[in-house]
PALUMKE-20039 format. One line per field, with one value per residue (C-alpha): residue number from 1; x negated, y negated, z negated; chain; residue in three letters. Coordinates in pm, whole numbers, plus 50000, padded with zeros to 5 digits. Layout:
k NUM	...
east X	...
north Y	...
up Z	...
c A	...
r ALA	...
//
This chain:
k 1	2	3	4	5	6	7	8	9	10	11	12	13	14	15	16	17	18	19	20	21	22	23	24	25	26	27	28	29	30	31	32	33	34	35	36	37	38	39	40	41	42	43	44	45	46	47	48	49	50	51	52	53	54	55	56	57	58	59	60	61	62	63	64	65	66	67	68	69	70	71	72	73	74	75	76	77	78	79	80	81	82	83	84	85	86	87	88	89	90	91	92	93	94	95	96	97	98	99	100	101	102	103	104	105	106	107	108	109	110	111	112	113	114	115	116	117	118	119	120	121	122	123	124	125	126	127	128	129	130	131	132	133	134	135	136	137	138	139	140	141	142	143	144	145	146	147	148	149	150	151	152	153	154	155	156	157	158	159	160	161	162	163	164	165	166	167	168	169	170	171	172	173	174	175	176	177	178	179	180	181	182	183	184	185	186	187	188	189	190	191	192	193	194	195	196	197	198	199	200	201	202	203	204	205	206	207	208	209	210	211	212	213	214	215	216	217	218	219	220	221	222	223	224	225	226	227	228	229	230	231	232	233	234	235	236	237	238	239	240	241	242	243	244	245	246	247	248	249	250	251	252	253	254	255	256	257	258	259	260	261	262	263	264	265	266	267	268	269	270	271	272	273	274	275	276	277	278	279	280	281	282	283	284	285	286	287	288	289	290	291	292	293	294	295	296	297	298	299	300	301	302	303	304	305	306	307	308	309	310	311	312	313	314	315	316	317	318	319	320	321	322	323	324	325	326
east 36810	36966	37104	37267	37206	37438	37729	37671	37965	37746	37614	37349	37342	37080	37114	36940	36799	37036	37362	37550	37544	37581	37494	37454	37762	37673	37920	37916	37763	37507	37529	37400	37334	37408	37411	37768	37947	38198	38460	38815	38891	38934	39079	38906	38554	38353	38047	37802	37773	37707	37458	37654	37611	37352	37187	36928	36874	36790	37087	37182	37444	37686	37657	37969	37753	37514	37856	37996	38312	38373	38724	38802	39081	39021	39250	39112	39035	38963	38864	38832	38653	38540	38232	38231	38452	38422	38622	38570	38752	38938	38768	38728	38454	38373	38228	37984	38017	37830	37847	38210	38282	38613	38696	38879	38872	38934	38684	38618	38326	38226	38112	38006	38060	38100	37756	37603	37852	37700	37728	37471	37243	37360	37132	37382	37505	37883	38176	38405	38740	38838	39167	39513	39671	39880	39615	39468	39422	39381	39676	39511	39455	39161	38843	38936	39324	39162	38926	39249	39479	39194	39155	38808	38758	38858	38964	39168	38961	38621	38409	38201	37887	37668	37314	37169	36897	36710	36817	36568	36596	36859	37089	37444	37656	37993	38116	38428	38595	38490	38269	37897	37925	37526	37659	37902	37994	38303	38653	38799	39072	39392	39600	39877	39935	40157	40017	40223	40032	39842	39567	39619	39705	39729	39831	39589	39560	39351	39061	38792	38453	38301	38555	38729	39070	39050	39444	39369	39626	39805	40087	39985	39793	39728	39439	39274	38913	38722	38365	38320	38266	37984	38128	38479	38724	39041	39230	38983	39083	39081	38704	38608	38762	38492	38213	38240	38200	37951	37724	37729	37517	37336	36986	36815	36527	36760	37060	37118	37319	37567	37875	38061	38343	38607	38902	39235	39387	39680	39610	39218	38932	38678	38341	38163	37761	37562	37309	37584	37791	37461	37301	36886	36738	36896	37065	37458	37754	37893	38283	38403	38722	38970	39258	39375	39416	39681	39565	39239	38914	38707	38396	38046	37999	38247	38191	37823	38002	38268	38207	38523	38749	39025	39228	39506	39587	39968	40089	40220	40111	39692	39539	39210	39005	38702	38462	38175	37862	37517
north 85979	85672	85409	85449	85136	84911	84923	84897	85147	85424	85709	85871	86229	86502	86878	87143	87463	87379	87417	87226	86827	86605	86224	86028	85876	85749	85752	85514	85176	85199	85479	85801	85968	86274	86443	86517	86744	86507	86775	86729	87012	86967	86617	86646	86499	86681	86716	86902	86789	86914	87120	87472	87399	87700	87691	87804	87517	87161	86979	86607	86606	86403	86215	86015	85864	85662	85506	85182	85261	85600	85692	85987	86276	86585	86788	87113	87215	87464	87427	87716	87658	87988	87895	87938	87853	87608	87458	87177	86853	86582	86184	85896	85652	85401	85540	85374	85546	85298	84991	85053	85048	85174	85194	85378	85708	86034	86344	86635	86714	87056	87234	87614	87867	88235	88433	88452	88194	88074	87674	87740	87782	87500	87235	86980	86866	86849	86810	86514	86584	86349	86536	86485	86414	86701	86968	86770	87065	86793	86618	86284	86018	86110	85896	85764	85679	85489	85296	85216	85105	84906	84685	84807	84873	84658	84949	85236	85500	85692	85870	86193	86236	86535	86546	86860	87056	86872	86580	86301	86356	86648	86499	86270	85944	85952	85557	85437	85161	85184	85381	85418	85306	85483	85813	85886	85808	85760	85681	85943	86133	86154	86408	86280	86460	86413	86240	86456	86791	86971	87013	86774	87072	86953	87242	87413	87655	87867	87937	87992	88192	88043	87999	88314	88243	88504	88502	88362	88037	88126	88076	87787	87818	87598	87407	87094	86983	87050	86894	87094	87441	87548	87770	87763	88033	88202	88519	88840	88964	88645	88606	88965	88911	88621	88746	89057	88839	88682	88961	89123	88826	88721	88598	88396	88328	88240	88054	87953	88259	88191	88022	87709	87826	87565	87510	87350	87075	86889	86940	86833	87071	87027	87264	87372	87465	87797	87573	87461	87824	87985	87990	88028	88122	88485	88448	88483	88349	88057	88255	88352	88585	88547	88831	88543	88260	88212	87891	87838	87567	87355	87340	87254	87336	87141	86827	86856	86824	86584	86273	86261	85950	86005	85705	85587	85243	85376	85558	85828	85912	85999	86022	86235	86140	86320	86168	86358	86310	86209
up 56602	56824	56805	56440	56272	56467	56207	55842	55823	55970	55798	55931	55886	55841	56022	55834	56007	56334	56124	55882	55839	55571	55463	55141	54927	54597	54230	53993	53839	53930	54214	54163	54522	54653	54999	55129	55411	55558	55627	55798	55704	55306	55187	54827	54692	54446	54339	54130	53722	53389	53237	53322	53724	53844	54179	54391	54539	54370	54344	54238	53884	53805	53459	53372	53056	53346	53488	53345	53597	53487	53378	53264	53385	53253	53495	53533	53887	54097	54502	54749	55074	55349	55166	54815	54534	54229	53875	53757	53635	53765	53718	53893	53938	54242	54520	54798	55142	55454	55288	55153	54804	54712	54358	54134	54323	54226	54268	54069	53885	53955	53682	53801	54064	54126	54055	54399	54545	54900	54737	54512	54814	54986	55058	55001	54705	54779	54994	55101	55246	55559	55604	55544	55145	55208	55175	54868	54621	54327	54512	54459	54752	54992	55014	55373	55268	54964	55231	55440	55113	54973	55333	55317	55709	56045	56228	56067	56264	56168	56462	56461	56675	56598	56753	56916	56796	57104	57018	56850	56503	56518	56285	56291	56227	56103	56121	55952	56057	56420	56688	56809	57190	57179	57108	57395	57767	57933	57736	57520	57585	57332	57188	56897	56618	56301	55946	55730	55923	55705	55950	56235	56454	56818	57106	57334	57635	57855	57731	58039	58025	58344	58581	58482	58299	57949	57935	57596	57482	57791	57616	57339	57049	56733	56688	56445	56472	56136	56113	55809	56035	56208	56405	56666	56450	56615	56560	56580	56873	57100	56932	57024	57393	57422	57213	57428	57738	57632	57522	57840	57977	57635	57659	57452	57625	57934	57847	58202	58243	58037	58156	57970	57736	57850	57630	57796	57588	57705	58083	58032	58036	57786	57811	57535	57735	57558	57401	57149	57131	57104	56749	56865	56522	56520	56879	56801	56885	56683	56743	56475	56430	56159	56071	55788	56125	56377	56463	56613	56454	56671	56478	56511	56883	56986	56793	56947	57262	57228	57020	56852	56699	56413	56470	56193	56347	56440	56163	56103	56410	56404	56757	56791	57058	57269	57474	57614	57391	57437
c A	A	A	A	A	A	A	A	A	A	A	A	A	A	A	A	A	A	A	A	A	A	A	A	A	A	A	A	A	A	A	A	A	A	A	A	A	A	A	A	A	A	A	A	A	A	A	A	A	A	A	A	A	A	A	A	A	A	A	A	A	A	A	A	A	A	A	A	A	A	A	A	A	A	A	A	A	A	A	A	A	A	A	A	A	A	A	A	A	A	A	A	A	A	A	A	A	A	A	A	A	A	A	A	A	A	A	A	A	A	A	A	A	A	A	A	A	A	A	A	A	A	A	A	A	A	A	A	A	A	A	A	A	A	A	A	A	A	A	A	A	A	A	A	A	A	A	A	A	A	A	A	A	A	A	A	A	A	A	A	A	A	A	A	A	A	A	A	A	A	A	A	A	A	A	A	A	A	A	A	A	A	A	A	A	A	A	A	A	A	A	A	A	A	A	A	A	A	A	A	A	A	A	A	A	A	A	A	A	A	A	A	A	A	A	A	A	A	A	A	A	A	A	A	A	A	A	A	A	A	A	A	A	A	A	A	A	A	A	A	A	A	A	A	A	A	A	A	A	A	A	A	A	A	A	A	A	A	A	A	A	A	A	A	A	A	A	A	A	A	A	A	A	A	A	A	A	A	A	A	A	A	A	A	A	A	A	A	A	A	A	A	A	A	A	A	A	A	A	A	A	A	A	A	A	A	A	A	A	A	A	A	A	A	A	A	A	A	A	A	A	A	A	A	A	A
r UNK	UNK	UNK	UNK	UNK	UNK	UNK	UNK	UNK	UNK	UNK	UNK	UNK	UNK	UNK	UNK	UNK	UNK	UNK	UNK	UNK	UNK	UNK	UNK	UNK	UNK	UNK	UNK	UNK	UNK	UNK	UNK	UNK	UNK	UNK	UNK	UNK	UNK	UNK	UNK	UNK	UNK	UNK	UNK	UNK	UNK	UNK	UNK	UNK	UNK	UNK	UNK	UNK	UNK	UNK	UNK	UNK	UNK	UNK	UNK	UNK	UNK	UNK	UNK	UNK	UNK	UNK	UNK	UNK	UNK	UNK	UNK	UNK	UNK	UNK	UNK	UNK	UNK	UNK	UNK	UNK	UNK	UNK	UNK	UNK	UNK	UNK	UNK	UNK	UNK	UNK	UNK	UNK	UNK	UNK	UNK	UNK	UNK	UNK	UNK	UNK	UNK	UNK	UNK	UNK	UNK	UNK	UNK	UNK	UNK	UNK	UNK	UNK	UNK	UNK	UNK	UNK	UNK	UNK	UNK	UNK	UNK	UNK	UNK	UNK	UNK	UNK	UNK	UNK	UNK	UNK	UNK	UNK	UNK	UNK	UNK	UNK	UNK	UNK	UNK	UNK	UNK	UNK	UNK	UNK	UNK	UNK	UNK	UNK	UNK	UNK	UNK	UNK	UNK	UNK	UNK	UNK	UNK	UNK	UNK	UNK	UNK	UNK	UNK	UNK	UNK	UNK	UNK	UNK	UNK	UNK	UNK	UNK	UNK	UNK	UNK	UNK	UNK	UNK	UNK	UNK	UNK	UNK	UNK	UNK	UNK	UNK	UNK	UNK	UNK	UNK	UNK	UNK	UNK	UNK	UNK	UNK	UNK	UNK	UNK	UNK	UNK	UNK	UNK	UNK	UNK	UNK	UNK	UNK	UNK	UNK	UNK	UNK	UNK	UNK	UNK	UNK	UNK	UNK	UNK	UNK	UNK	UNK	UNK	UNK	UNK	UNK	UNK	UNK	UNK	UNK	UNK	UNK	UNK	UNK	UNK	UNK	UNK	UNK	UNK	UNK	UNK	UNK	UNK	UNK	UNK	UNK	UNK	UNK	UNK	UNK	UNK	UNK	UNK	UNK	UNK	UNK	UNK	UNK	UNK	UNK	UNK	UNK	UNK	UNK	UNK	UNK	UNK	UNK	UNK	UNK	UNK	UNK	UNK	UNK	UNK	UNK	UNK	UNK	UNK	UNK	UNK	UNK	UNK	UNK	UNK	UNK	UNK	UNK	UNK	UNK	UNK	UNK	UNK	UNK	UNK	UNK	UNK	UNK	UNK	UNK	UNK	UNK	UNK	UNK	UNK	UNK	UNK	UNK	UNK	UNK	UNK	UNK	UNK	UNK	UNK	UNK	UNK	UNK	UNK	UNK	UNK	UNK	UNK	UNK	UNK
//
């Protein structure tokens, strides 16, 4: 998978069937393990527990009785994500992610889901939230804010790189506390955004298919990066301007023909190729409209392209960073 073992901070993550990623986190004294998405868009940590938790697929539970650092809560909670819903209740345990050991943090303990709800066919186990304290549905402090108030990283920054399908290994690193040099080339390229922002919105515009300018953003649009997302979401009928576009020309077996999507951000172009819009098992798009969105999500695709850096070393002010991946 590369170079992923030069920072003990890294966690190397697995991509199943070319679509979502997630690495290992453990709970608890001793650590229990379970498979995480490490999603920017969400700021909470749960995971699976109890004997009421129904799934389809295997999944690793939570035992608070196996934990000599368990404290209880009891809060009830529920979390909504695009996919799937869950209740559970509020505790706090210590929690190993790359080497780090933070302690004392809170996560919820998910106790069951909707019959036929898509996370009981996940093949992770749960999800931790890298994003901002303000969208914290348990409105407790976020794993990566309890890294940076514990002084448990040198650098107040974590970095995404997500492997291609072509890629050795297919799979990931997130690093906190610094960067993999391996996974990208060049320097990255800025955009500031507020701390108090629910979503780290930054502003972008034009949206090309080729060299042909859509019209779309002409004006401005809202955007965050959300390594949760496998797809790029915006308003339906931006999506079914460029889904449209691209159908016209789609073929699988000949990707060449399809242009770059190339999104505008702060006077930089940034090109998102076919072979990471493209989704080859069924041979769709990875747009995806939205009538509930006025803002637009750089998912999956684009991470694949653009290795990208959170960086909290000038707060309140987070930069997010792109650098073209390899």
């Amino acid at each position: 998978m590369g170079n992923t073992s030069f920072n003990k901070h890294g966690v190397e993550l697995e991509n199943s069937y070319d679509n979502i990623y997630y690495g290992d986190i453990t709970i608890g004294t001793p650590g229990q393990r379970f498979t995480v998405v490490f999603d920017t868009g969400s700021s909470d940590l749960w995971v699976p527990s109890g004997d009421k938790w129904e799934a389809d697929e295997p999944h690793n539970l939570y035992d608070s009785q196996k934990s000599s650092t368990y404290k209880p809560n009891g809060t009830n909670v529920a979390l909504g994500y695009a996919t799937g819903d869950l209740k559970g209740i509020l505790s706090s345990d210590t929690v190993d992610i790359g080497g780090i050991t933070i302690t004392d943090q809170y996560f919820t303990e998910a106790r069951s889901t909707p019959e036929k709800d898509p996370l009981r066919e996940a093949p992770f186990d749960g999800i931790l939230g890298l994003g901002s304290p303000q969208i914290s549905a348990t409105e407790t402090r976020p794993v990566w804010y309890s890294m940076m108030r514990q002084g448990k990283i040198e650098e107040k920054m974590f970095s995404i790189w997500y492997g291609r399908s072509e890629d050795s290994g297919a799979g990931g690193e997130i690093v906190f506390g610094g960067k993999n040099t391996a996974h990208y080339t060049g320097e990255h390229f800025y955009v500031n955004v507020r701390e108090d922002d629910d979503y780290f919105f930054f502003q972008m515009n034009n949206i090309f298919f080729g060299t042909i300018d859509t019209n779309i953003c002409s004006t401005g649009c809202k955007v965050f990066v959300d390594s949760g997302s496998t797809s790029i979401v915006g308003p339906s009928g931006s999506i079914a301007d460029i889904k449209e576009r691209i159908g016209a020309k789609l073929d699988c077996k000949n990707l060449e023909k399809l242009p770059d999507v190339t999104f505008t951000i702060e006077g930089r172009s940034f090109s998102v190729s076919p072979h990471d819009y493209i989704r080859l098992s069924d041979c769709t798009t990875r747009f995806v409209g939205s009538d509930n969105y006025d803002f637009w999500i750089l998912g999956m695709p684009f991470i694949r392209a653009f290795h990208t850096v959170f960086d909290f070393e000038k707060l309140p002010t987070v930069r997010v960073g792109f650098a073209k991946s390899v």
